[in-house]
C-alpha positions as CSV (number, residue, x, y, z in Angstrom):
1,X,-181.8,143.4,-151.6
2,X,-184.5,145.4,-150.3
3,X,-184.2,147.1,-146.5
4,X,-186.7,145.0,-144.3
5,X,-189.8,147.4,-142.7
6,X,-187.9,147.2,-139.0
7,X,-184.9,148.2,-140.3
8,X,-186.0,151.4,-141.9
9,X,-187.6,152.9,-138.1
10,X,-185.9,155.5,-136.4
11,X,-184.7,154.0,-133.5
12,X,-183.2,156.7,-132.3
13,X,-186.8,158.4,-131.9
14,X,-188.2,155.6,-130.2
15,X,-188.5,155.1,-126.7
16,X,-190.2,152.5,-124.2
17,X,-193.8,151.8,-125.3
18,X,-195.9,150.6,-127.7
19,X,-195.9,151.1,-131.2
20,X,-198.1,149.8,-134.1
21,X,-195.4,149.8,-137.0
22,X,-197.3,148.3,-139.8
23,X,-200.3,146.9,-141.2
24,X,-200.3,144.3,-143.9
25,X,-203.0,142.2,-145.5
26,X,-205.2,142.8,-142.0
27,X,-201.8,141.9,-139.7
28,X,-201.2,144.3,-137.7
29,X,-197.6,144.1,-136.0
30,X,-196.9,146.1,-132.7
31,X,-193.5,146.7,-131.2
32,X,-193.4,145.7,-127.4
33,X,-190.7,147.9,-126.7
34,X,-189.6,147.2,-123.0
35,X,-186.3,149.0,-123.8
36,X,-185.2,152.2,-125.0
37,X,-183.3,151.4,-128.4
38,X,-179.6,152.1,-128.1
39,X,-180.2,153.2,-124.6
40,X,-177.3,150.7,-123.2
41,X,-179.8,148.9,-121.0
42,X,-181.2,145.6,-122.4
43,X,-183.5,143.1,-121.3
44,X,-181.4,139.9,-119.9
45,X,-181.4,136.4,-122.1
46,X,-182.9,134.7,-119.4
47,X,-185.6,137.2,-118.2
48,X,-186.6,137.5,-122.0
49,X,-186.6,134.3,-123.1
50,X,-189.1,133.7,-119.5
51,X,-191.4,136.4,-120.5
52,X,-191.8,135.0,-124.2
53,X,-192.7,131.9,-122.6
54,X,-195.6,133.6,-119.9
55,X,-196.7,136.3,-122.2
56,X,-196.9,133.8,-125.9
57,X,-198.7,130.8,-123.1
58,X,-201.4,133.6,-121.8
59,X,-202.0,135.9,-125.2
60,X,-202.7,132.5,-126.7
61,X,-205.2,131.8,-124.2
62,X,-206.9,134.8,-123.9
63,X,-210.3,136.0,-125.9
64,X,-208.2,136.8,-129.2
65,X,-206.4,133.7,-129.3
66,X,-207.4,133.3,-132.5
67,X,-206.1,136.8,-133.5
68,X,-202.5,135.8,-132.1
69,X,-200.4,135.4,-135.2
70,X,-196.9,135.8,-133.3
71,X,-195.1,136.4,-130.1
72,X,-191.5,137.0,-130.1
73,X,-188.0,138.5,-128.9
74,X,-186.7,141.3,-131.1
75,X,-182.7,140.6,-131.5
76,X,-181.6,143.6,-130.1
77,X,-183.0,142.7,-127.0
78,X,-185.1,145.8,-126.6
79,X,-188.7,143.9,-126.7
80,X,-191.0,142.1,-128.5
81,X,-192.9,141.6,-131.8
82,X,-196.8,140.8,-131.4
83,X,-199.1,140.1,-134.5
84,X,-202.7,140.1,-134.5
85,X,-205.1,139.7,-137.1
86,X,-207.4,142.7,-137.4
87,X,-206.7,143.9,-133.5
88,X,-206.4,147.8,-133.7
89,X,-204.6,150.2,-131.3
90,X,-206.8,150.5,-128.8
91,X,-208.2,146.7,-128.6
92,X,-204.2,145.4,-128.7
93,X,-203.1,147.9,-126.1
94,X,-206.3,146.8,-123.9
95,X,-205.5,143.0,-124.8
96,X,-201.7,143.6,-124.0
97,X,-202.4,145.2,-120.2
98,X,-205.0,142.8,-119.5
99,X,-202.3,139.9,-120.5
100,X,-200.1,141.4,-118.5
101,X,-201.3,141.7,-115.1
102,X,-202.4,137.6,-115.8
103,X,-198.3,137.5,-116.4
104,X,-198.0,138.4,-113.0
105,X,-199.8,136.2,-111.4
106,X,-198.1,133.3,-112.8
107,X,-196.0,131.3,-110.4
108,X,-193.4,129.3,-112.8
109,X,-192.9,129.3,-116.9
110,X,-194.9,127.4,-118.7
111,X,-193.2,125.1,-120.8
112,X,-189.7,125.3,-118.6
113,X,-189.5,121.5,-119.2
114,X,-186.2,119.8,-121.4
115,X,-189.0,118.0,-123.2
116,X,-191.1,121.3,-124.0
117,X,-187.8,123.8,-124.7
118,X,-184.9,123.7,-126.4
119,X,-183.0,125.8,-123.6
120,X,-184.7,125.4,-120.5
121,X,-182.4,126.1,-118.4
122,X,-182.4,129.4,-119.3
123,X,-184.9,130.7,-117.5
124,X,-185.6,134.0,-115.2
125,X,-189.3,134.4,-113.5
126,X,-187.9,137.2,-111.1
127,X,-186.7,138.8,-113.8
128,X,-189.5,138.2,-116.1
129,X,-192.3,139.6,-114.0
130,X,-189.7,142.5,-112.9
131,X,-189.6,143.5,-116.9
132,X,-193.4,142.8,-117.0
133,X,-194.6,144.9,-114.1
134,X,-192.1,147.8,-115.6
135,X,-193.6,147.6,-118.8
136,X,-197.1,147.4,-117.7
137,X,-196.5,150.8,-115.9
138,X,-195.1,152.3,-119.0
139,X,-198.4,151.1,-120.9
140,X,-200.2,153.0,-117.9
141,X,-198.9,155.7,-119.0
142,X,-199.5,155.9,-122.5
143,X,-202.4,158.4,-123.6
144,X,-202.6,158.2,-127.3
145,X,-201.4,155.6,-130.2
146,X,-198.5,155.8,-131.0
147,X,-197.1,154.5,-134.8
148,X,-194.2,155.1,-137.2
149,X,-194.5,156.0,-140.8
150,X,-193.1,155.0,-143.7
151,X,-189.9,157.0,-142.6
152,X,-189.8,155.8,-139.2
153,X,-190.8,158.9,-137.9
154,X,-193.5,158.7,-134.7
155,X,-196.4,160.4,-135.2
C-alpha cells in the first residue's frame, strides 16, 4: 500500500503552529498543531474532544461556513485537521484567530448532551479554552506561512 500524505511529514521538524500541508482538487488541509510532535506533552482526551466540539460548532458558523469541509482530532493527540475549500494561508489563519477568540467566550460545549454525543461525559471546558488561549498566542506569533513539501520538509 501507498504511505498516506500525513505520514510522509517530518515530524520531527515540526513544531506548534500552523501548517498548510496540502492542497488537492481546491481543498486545502491545515495542520492545527497545538502540540509539538513527539515532544512528550499531549493535549488531554477530554480537553480535545471539548475543543473539537467549540471550535467544529463556531467554524461552522462563521462567514466561511460553507468553506468548512472538516474539523477534527489528529490521533496523536498533537492537534487538529481543518479543511476548507479554496481558503488560502492568510484568509484560514485570519478565519482560525478570529474563531478562536469566539472559543473563548463560550460558556459550556455545545453538543455536551447523551442525545447529541456519543461520549459526553468526556468533556473538559477548562481545559479546552486553556489549549485554545495557548494556541491562539502561538498563532500571534506567527509571521509568515508556514507549509511542508512533498518531503515533509518546512519551508
Amino acid at each position: 500500500m501507498k504511505t498516506i500524505k500525513s505520514f510522509e511529514l517530518d515530524h520531527d521538524v515540526m513544531d506548534r503552529g500552523l501548517y498548510l500541508t496540502s492542497v488537492s482538487d481546491g481543498i486545502y488541509t491545515y495542520d492545527l498543531r497545538f502540540k509539538k510532535p513527539n515532544g512528550g506533552d499531549y493535549l488531554a482526551v477530554a480537553t480535545m474532544h471539548s475543543v473539537e466540539h467549540i471550535f467544529a460548532t463556531v467554524i461552522r458558523n462563521s462567514k466561511y461556513q460553507d468553506q468548512v469541509v472538516y474539523f477534527g482530532p489528529m490521533g496523536c493527540r498533537t492537534g487538529f485537521y481543518l479543511l476548507l475549500k479554496n481558503v488560502k494561508y492568510d484568509s484560514a489563519k485570519e478565519l482560525i484567530t478570529d474563531s478562536l477568540k469566539l472559543c473563548l467566550k463560550l460558556e459550556r460545549v455545545p453538543g455536551n448532551t447523551r442525545k447529541a454525543c456519543g461520549n459526553y461525559r468526556s468533556h473538559d471546558i477548562l481545559g479546552a479554552k486553556r489549549e485554545l488561549t495557548e494556541y491562539l498566542q502561538v498563532l500571534e506569533k506567527i509571521k509568515a506561512q508556514i507549509y511542508l513539501d512533498k518531503e515533509g520538509v518546512l519551508v
